[in-house]
N, C-alpha and C positions, 0 to 999 in steps of 0.2 A: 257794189263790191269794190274794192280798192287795194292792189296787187304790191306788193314788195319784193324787189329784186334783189335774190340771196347770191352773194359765193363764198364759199368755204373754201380756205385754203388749208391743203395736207402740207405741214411741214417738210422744210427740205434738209431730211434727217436720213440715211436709208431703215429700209423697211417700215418707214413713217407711215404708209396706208393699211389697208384692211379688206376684207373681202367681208368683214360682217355687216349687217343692216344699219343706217346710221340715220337717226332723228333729229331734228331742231325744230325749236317751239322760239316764237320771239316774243318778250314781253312787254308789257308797257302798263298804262293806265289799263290795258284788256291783253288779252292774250290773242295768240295765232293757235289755230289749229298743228296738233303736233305734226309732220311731214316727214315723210323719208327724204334725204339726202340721195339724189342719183351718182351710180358709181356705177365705174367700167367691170365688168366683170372681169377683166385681168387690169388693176389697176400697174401704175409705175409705181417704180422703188417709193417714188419721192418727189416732194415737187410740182403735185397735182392741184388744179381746181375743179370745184362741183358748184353750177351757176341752176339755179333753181328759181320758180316766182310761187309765192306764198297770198291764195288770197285769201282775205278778210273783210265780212260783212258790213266795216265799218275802220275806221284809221284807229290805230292802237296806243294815240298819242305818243308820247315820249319813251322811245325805249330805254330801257334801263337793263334788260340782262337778256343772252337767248339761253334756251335750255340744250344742251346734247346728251342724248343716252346712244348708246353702242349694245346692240344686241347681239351675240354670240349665232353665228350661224351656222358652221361646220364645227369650229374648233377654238379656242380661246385665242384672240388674234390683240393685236393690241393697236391701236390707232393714234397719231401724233396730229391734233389740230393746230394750227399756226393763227391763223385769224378769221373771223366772220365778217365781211364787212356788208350792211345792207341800207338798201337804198328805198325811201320810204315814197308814199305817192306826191308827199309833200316837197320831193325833191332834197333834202337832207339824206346824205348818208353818215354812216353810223359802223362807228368801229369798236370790233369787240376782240381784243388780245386772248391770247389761250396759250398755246408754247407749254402744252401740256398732257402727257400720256393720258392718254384713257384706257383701263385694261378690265374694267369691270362694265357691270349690266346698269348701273346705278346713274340715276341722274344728275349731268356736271349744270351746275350753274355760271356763266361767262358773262362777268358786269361789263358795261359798256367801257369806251378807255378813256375816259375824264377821270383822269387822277383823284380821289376824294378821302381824304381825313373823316375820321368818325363821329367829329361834329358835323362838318356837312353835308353827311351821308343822309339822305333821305329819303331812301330804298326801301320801302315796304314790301314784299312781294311773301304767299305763301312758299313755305318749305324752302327761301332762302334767309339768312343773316349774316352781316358780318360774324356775328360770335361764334356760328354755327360751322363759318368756315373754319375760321382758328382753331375749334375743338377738334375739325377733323382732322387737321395740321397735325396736331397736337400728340394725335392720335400714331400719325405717320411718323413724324419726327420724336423724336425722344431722348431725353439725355441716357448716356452713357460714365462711367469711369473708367476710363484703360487700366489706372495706376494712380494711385491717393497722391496727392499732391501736386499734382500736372492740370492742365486745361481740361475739361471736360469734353467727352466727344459723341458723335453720334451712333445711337445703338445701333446695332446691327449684325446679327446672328451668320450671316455669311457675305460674301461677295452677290450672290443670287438673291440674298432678301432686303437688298438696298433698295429704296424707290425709284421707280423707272425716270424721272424726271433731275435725278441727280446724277444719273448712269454716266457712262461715255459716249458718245458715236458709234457707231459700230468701226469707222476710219480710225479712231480714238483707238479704241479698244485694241485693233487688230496690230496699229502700229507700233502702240507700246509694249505689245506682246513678243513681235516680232523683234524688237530691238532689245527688249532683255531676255530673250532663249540665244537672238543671233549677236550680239555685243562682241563677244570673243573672238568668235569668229569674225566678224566686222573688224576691228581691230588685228587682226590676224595674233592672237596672242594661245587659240584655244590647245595647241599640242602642249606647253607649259603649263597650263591651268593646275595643274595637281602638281608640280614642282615645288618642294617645300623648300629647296636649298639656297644657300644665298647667295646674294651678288660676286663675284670674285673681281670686278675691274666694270666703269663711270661706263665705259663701251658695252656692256650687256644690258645698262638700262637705254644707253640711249636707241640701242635697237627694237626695243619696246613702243617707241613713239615715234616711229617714221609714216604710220597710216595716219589719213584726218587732223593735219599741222593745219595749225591759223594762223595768224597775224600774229596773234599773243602767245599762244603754245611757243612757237618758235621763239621769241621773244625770251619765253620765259628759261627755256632751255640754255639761252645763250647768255642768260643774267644770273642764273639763279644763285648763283656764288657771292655777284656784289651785292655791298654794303646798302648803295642807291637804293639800287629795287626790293633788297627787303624792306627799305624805310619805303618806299615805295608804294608796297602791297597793303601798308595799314590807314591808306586816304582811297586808294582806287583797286584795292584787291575783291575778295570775293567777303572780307569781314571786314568795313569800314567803320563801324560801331563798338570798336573798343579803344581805341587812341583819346585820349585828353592831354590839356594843356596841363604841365604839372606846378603847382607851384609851392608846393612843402614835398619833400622826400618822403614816404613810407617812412615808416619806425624801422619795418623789418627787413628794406634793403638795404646791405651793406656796401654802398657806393660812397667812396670819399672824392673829396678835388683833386688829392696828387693822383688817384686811379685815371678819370678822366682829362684831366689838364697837366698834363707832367710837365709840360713845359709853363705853368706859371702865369702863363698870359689871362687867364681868364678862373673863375668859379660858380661853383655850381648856385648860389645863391644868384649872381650879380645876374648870368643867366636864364634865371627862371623869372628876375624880377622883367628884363627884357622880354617876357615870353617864349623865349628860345626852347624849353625843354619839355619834352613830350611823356608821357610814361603809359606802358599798354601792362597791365596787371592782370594772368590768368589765374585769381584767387577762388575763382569758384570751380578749378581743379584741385583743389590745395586738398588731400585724404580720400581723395578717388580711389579705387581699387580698380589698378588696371585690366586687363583682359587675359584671359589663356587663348593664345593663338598655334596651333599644329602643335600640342602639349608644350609650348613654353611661355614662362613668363612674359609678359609684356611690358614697358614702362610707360607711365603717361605724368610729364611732369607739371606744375603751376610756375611759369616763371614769374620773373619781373623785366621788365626791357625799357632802358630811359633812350631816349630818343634827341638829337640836337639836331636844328633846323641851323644848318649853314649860311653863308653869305648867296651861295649862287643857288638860294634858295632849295636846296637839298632837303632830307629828313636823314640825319643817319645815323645808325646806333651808337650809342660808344658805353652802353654797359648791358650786364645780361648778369641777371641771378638766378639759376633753374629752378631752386626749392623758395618755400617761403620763409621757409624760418633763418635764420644766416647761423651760420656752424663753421668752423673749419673745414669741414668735406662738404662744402658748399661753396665754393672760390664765385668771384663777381669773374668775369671774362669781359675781356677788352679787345678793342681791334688789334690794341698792340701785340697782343698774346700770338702764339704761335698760329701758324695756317689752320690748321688741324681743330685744334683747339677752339678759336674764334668761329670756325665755320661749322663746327658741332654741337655749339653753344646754340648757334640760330637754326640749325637741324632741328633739337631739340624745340625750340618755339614756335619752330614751323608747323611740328608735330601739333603740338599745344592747341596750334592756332586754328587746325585742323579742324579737331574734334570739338571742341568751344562753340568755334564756329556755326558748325551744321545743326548742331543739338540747341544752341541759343540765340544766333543770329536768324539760319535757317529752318529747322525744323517748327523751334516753337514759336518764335516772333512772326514769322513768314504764317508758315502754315496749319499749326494749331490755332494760333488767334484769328487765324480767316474762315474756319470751321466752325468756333463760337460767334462767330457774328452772322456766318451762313444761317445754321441751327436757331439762333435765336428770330431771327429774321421771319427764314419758314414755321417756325411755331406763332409767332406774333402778330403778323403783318397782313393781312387780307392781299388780295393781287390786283385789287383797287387804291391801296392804300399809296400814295408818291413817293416815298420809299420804298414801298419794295419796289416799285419799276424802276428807280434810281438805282438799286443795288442787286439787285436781282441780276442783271451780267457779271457783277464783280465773285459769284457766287460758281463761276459751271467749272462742272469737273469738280470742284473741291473736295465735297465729301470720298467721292471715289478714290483720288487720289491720294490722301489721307489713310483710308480704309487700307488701301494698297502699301502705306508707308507701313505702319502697324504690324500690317501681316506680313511683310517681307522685308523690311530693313532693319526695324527694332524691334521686330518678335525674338523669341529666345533662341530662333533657327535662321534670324536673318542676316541679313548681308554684316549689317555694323558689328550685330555678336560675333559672327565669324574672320572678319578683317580690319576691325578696328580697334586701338587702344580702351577705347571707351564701351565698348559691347558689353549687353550682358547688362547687371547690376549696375554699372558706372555709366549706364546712358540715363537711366530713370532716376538716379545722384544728381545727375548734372542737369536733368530735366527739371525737378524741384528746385534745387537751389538759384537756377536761373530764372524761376518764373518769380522769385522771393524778390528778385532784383528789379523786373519789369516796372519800369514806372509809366504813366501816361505823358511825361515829358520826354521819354527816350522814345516814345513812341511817334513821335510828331519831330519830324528835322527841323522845322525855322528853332523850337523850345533845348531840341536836342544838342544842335550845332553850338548853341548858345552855351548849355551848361557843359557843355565840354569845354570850351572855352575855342574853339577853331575857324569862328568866323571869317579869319583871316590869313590862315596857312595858305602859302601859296600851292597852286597845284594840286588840287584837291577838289576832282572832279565830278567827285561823289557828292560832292555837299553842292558843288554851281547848281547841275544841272538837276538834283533833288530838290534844290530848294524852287528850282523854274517853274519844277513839277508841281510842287504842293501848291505854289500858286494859282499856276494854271485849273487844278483842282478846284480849287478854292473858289477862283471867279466862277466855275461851273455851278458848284456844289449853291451856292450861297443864294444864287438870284433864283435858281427852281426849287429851292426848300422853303423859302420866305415867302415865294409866290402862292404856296399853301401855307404859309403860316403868318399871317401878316402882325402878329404880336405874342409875347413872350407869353400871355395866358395861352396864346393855343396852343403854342407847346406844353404848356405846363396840364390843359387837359386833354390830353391824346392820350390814354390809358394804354393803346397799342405802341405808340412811342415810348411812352413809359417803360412797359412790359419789356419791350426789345433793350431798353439800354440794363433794364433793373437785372435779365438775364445773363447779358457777357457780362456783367460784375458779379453775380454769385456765380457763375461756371465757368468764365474764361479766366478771371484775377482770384477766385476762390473766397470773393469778400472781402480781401487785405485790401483796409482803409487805405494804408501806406504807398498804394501804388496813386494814389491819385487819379484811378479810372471813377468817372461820374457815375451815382448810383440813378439817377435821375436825371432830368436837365431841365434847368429853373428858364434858362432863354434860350431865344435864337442864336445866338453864337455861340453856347455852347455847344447845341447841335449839330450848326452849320461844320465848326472846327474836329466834334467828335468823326462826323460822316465822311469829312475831307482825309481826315486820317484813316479809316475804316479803307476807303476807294487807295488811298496813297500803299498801303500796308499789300492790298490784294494785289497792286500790278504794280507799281514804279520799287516797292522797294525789293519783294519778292523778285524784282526781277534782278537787281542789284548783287544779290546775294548768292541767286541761283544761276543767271543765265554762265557766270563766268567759273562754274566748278572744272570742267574738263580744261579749258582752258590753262589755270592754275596749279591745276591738279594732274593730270594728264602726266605730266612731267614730275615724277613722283618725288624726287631728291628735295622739291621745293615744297611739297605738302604731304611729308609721311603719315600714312594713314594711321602708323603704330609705329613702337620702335623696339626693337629686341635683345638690348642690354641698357645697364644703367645710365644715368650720365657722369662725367668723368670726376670725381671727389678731389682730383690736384692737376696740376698744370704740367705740360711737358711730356703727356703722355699718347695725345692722341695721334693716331696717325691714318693713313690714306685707310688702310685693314680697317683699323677700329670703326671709322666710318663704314665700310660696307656691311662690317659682320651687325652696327645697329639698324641698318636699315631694315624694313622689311621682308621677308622671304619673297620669291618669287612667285608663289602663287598669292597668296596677300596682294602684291604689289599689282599684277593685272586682275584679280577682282574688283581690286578696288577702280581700275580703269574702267571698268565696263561696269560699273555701277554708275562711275563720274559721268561716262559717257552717256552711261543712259536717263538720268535725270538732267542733262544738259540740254538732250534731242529736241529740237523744237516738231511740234504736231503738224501736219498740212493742214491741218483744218483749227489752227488756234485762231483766234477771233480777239487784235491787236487793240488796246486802249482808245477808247473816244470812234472804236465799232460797236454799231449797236444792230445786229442783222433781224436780235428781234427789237419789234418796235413796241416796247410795252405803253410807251406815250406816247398818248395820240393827238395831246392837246395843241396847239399851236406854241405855245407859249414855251413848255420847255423842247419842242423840237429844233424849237431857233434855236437855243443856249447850246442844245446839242452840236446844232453848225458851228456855234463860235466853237466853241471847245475844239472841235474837227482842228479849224482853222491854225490855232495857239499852239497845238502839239504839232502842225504840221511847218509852224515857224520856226518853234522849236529844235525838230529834228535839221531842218537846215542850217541853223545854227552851230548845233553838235558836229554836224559833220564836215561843215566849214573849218573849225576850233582843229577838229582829229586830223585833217591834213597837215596841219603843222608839229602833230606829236611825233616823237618814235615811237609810243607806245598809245594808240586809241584808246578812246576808255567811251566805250559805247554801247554799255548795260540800261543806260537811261535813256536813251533815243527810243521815240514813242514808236517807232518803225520796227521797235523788235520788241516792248513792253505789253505780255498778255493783259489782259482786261483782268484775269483772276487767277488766283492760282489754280494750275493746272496741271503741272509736272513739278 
């Protein structure tokens, strides 16, 4: 006889154990006799091992998988295995990942953790297969349509019929519950919550934001007027991805040289040939149908905004056209124009930049496209496969919080229908027409930065320390992909690779050729580049976008969520009133706070870029990469934070110190 030293680790998840009956079988060239798993009759939350010895009439040669089935004993209980690790008579131990609910009577198969591609799978064993895994997948996971024309998402008939392995935490769960019932009150804002009236004087909003000030809130309060910092907000705000280098004028904006150069010294050509001139274009609002907010109108407008890069290295406006089309009731606004006037021209684009924003930077660039690479993933990829264990962290939380966006911010009862310009029919508008726009070059910063032309704008700290990132990605991503793929034919026959990319191009891009997203991928670098992007997308950019909404937002004069009369058709008219009466109502205005707020919150229990707590690789090879990696983000972050003591305004959205691993919030 010849004995194998088993333990079973329960996840450290709460209510990760079980009181039901718990089997493993290990397998090899023979099998083990099935066995019970010993357990505490009152086991812990979480956090447990079960150390067991398993004999066998004879060595079981090379393991390759254990079996666990879960038998129901009192009540339907559900149980969370984290790993099996055992140690054979030979002295070899042997790790077997899992990091996976078990909620039925049915038997789990657990392949050992040597990463393996489906050529050099060599796994025969009865009533397992890779193929058979993926159909169960398959089975679980399923495409959805929200809305024709948008990213494709995961089915899902309620928040309770999600799969338990895509779920939250129950810490998860509780916090973000607790933080959007208690938000208002958190903020102290909840006795106005139903005040529909509007502002009467700059001092009733700034009493609004005296709870939960940052570095940059404050900042932003005490800027939000100059010219600086609105050029400012389109290199390092919360939407870095719409500014380009301009260098021909639109047709349709009506900006001439004596508007901007009245004094003669310079034009707009000699300018642009300099690379001096900037242009942010919100064309894909241009015929939106704005919202009805507390029965009124809303306005949401498409501007045009040219931008001049100064000697003392500045950004800063000096044209603004609200509509697309140029009319007479359509005036170009200049700094020169009156107070009023100039500073409700950038109210208006602030608005603009708002709603754009969230629905095209945020919502679908961020987190619809991290949904179709989840979903395709979990249908595709076996949990043997070195993708998934490479991407599989960049993946938690996703679908829930997803599911949760859906059902409460852009459902037809949620947040955005009820306190944004854009709610309603003009959020699933502006959903299509920006996913028309998605290319696989905007989706990747070194290809992006490029064709924007901003390589080289000073002070643009979105693009440094993105581009550190994608590198740093990059050396990760490249030496542990190749390590399983040592040539371009084995990528080109991995059918599961295949499968995985062939899916985010019919469900994520909808099949437009035009975007440039890979229907296949003929070599290693194209892999290596798509995956890098894939990982970049889930944490460094998401995080880009999202971590600095309250921030920016919080302080509502600089990011109207809506705005409640038209913009001005001639000059000379506005004044301090007209500014208030377009702002937002008051209760608009702290919903939207506590919405900002609450997609801001970071989790106690977020799990930061280049953490891996579960260890799905076990191999030696990429655990190292995993260290370097550690090491390059944590140089990184010192560097950032080095740089930020010399700003007046930090900019430390990209610091791997605060960068989830996936989208999560």
């Amino acid at each position: 006889m010849v004995e194998y030293e088993v333990t079973v680790f329960t996840g450290k998840l709460d209510l990760a154990s079980t009181f039901d009956d718990v089997y493993i079988k290990l397998v090899g060239s023979d099998e083990s006799p099935r066995t019970q798993i010993p357990r505490k009759w009152i086991p812990s939350l979480k956090d447990t091992e079960s150390h067991l010895s398993i004999s066998c009439p004879k060595s079981l040669g090379k393991l390759v998988l254990v079996e666990l089935q879960k038998q129901n004993r009192f009540f339907e209980d559900s149980w969370h295995p984290a790993k099996v690790e055992v140690k054979s008579p030979e002295g070899h131990t042997y790790h077997f990942p899992v990091y996976h609910w078990i909620t039925d009577n049915e038997v789990h198969y657990i392949r050992e953790g040597t990463a393996l591609t489906v050529f050099e799978d060599k796994c025969s064993v009865d009533g397992y297969s890779r193929e058979e895994e993926i159909k169960k997948q398959q089975k679980v996971y399923c495409w959805d349509v929200y809305e024709e024309g948008i990213p494709h998402c995961l089915k899902a008939d309620g928040l309770t019929s999600l799969p338990y392995d895509i779920r939250f935490s129950f810490t998860k769960y509780a916090e973000i519950t607790y933080t959007a019932t208690t938000g208002l009150i958190e903020l102290e804002l909840i006795q106005i919550a139903e005040c529909k009236k509007n502002f009467t004087c700059i001092e009733d909003i700034s009493r609004l934001s005296h709870v939960h000030q940052s570095v940059t809130s404050d900042y932003v309060q005490k800027h939000w007027k100059d010219d600086a910092f609105f050029g400012y907000q389109f290199l390092n705000g919360v939407n870095p991805i719409l500014i380009r280098r301009c260098t021909a004028l639109p047709d349709n904006f009506g900006v001439t040289d004596e508007m901007v150069f009245s004094n003669g010294q310079h034009n707009l050509a000699e300018e642009m040939k300099k690379g001096n001139i900037f242009l942010c274009d919100y064309k894909l609002l241009d015929g939106v149908q704005a919202n009805t907010i507390n029965g009124k109108q809303q306005f949401l407008m498409a501007p045009l905004v040219l931008l001049q890069k100064t000697n003392d290295d500045k950004l800063m406006p000096i044209a603004i056209q609200l509509k697309q089309k140029p009319a007479e009731d359509n005036p170009v606004f200049l700094p020169t124009d009156s107070e009023y006037d100039w500073l409700l021209a950038k109210i208006f684009v602030r608005s603009a930049d708002f709603n754009l924003y969230e629905l095209n930077a945020h919502l679908l660039r961020a987190h619809l496209l991290a949904e179709v690479f989840t979903v395709s993933l979990l249908r595709n990829l076996p949990m043997v496969h070195p993708l998934y264990k490479l991407l599989r962290p960049h993946t938690r939380y996703t679908l829930q919080i997803n599911y949760l966006a859906r059902d409460l911010l852009i459902s037809e009862n949620g947040s955005f229908a009820k306190f944004t310009a854009s709610g309603g029919k003009g959020a699933a508008e502006i959903l299509k027409k920006s996913l028309a726009t998605v290319t696989y070059t905007s989706l990747c910063i070194p290809d992006d930065i490029e064709e924007r032309g901003l390589k080289d704008v000073p002070n643009f700290y979105y693009r440094d320390d993105g581009l550190k990132l994608w590198d740093i990605i990059h050396r990760f991503v490249e030496p542990v992909l190749t390590h399983y793929y040592e040539t371009d034919a084995d990528v080109q026959e991995d059918h599961e690779l295949q499968n995985w990319i062939k899916e985010i191009f019919e469900h994520g891009f909808l099949s437009n050729n035009n975007s440039g997203i890979p229907q296949k991928f003929t070599t290693k670098n194209e892999m290596v580049k798509f995956v890098t992007m894939v990982i970049f997308t889930c944490s460094a950019q998401h995080s880009a976008v999202n971590s600095g909404q309250y921030d920016f937002g919080g302080w509502m004069p600089n990011s109207p969520t809506s705005l409640q009369l038209p913009p001005p058709t001639t000059k000379e008219t506005a004044t301090e009133k007209t500014m208030l009466d377009t702002f937002p109502s008051v209760n608009t205005t702290v919903h939207a706070m506590a919405t900002l707020w609450l997609l801001s919150k970071e989790s106690s229990d977020r799990v930061l870029l280049g953490h891996f707590p579960e260890e799905h690789f076990t191999d030696k090879f990429p655990r190292k990469r995993i260290m370097e990696f550690q090491e390059e983000l944590q140089r990184l972050s010192a560097e950032i934070k080095t740089r930020n003591k010399d700003l007046d305004l930090p900019y430390t959205y990209l610091d791997p110190k605060v960068i989830e691993n996936s989208v999560s919030i």
